[in-house]
mmCIF file of the C-alpha atoms, coordinates in Angstrom:
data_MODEL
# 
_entry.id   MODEL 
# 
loop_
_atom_site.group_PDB 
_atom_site.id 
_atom_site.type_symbol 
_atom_site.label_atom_id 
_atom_site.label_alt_id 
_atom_site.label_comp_id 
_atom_site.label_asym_id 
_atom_site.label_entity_id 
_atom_site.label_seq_id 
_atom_site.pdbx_PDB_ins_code 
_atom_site.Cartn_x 
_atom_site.Cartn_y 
_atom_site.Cartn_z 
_atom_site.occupancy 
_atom_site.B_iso_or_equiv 
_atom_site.pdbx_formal_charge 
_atom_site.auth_seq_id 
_atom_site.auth_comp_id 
_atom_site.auth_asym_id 
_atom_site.auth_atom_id 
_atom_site.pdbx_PDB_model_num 
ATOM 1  C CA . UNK A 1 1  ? -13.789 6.360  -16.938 1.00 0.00 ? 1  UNK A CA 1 
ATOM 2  C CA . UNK A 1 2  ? -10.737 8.816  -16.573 1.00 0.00 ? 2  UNK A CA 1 
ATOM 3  C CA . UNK A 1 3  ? -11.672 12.193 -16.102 1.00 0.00 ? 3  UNK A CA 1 
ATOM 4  C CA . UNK A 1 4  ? -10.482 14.087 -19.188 1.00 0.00 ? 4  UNK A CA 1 
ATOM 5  C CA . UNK A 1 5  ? -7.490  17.115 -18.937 1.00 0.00 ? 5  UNK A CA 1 
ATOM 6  C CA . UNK A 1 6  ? -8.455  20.644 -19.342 1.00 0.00 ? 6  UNK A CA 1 
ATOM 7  C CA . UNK A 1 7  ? -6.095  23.320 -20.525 1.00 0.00 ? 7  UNK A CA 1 
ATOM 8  C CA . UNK A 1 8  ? -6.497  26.141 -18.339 1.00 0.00 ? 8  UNK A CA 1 
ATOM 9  C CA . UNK A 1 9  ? -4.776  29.769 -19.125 1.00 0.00 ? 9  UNK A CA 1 
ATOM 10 C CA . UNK A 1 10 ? -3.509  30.987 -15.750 1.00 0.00 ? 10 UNK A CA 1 
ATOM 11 C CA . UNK A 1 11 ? -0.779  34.105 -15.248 1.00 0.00 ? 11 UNK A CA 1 
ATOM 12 C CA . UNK A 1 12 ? 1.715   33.960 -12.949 1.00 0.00 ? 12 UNK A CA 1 
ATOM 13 C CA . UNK A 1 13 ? 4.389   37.514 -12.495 1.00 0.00 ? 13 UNK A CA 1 
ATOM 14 C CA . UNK A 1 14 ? 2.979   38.678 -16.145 1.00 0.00 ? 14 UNK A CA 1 
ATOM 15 C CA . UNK A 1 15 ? 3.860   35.282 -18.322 1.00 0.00 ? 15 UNK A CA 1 
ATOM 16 C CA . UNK A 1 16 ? 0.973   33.245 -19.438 1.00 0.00 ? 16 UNK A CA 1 
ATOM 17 C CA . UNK A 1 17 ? 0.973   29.618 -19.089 1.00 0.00 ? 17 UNK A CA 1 
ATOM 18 C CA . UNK A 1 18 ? -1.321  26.769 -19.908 1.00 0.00 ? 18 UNK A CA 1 
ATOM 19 C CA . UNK A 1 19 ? -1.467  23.805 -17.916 1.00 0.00 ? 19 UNK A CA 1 
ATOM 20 C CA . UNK A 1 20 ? -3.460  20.810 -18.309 1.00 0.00 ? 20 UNK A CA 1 
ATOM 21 C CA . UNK A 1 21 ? -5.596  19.307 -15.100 1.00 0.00 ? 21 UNK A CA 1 
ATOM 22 C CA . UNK A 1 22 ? -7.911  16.919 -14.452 1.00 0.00 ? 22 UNK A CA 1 
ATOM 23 C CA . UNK A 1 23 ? -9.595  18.926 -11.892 1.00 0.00 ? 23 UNK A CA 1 
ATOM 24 C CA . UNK A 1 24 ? -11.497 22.028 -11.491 1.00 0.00 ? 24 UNK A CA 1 
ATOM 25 C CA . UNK A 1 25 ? -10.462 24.706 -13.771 1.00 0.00 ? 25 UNK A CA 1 
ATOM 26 C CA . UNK A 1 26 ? -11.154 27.316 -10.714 1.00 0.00 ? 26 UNK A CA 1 
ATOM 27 C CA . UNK A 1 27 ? -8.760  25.535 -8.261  1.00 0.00 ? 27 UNK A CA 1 
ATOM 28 C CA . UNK A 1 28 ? -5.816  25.868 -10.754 1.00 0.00 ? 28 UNK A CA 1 
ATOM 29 C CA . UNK A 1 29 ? -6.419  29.302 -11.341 1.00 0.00 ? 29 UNK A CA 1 
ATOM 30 C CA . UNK A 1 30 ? -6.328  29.794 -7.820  1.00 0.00 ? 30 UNK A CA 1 
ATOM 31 C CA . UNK A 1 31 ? -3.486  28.235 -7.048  1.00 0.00 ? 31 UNK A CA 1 
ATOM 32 C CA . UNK A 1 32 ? -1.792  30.180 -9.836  1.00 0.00 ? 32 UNK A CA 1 
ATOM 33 C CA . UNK A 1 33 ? -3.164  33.294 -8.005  1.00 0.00 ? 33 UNK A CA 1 
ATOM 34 C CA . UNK A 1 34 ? -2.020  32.280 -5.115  1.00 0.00 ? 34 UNK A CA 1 
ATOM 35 C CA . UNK A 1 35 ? 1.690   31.851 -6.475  1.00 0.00 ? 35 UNK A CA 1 
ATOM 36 C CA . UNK A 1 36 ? 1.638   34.771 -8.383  1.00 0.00 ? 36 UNK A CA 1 
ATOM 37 C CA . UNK A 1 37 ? 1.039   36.875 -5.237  1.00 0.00 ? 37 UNK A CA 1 
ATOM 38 C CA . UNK A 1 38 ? 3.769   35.127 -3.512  1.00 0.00 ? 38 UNK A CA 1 
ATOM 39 C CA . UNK A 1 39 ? 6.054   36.191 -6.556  1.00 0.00 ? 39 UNK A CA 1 
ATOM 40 C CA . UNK A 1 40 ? 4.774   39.958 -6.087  1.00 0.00 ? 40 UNK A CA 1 
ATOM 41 C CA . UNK A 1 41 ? 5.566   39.633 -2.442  1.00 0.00 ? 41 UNK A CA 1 
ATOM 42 C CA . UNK A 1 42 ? 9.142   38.385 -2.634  1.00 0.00 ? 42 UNK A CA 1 
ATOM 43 C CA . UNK A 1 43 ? 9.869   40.695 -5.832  1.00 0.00 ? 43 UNK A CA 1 
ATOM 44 C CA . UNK A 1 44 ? 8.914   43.548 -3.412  1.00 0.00 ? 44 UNK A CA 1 
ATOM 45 C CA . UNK A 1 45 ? 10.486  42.573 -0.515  1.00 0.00 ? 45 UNK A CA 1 
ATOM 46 C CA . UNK A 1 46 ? 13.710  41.998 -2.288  1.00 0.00 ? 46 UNK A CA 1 
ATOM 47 C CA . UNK A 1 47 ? 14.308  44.373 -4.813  1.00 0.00 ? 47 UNK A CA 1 
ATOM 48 C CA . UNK A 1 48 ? 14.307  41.182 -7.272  1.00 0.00 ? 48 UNK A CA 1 
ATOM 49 C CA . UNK A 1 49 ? 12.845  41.761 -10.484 1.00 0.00 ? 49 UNK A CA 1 
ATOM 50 C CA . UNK A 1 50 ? 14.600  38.657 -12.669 1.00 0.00 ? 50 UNK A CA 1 
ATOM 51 C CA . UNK A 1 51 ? 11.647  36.221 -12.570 1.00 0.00 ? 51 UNK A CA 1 
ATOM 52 C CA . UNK A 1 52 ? 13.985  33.249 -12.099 1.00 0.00 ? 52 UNK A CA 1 
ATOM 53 C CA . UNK A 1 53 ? 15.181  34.686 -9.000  1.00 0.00 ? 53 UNK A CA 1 
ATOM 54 C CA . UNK A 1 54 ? 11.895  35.498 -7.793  1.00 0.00 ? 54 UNK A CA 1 
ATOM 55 C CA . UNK A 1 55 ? 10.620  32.235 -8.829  1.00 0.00 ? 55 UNK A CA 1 
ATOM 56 C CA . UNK A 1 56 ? 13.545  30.346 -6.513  1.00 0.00 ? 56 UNK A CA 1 
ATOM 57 C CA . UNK A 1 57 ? 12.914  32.377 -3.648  1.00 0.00 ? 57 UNK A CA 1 
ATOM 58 C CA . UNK A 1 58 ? 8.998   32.007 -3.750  1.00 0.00 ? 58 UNK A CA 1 
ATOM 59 C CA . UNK A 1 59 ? 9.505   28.298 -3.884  1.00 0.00 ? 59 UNK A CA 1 
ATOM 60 C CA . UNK A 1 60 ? 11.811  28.370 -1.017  1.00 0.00 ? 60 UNK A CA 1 
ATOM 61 C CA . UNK A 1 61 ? 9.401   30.225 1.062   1.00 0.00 ? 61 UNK A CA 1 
ATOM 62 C CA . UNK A 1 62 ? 6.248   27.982 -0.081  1.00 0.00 ? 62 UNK A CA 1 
ATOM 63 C CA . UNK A 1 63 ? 8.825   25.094 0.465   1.00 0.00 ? 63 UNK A CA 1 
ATOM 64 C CA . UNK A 1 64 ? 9.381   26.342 4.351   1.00 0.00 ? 64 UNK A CA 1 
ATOM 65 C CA . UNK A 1 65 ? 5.698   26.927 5.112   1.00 0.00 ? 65 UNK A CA 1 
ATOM 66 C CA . UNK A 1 66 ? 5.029   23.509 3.853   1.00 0.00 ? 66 UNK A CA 1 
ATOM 67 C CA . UNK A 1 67 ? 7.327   21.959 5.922   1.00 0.00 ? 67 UNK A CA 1 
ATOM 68 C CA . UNK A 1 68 ? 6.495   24.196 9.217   1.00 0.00 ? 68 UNK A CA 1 
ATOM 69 C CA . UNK A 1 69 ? 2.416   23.070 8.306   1.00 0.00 ? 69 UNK A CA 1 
ATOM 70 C CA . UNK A 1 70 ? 3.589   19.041 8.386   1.00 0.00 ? 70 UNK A CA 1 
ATOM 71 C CA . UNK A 1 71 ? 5.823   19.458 11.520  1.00 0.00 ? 71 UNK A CA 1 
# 
């Protein structure tokens, strides 16, 4: 039997959002933790405070640390 979906409320750089998994509840939250930090992170670094741009450059440093960790 499939494994039903669970909304779970995370927040990521001060929006709420609800996402549906099929998993543990705790994981999602901490992998919205875990973005959210990198968010705060870049927003500091930068000086960025529109959350697009912040968003684009977080995923571009996630997306390079990814790609060092399979290499």
């Amino acid at each position: 039997m499939a494994e039903k979906a669970n909304q779970v409320q995370v927040e990521i750089f001060g929006q709420t959002y609800s996402v549906k998994s099929g998993g543990d509840a705790a994981y999602v939250k901490k992998l919205a933790a875990f973005v959210d930090e990198e968010m705060k992170d870049v927003s500091r670094a930068s000086g960025a405070v529109d959350s697009l741009r912040v968003a684009v450059l977080a995923a571009l440093n996630l997306a390079d640390e990814c790609f060092r960790l399979r290499e």
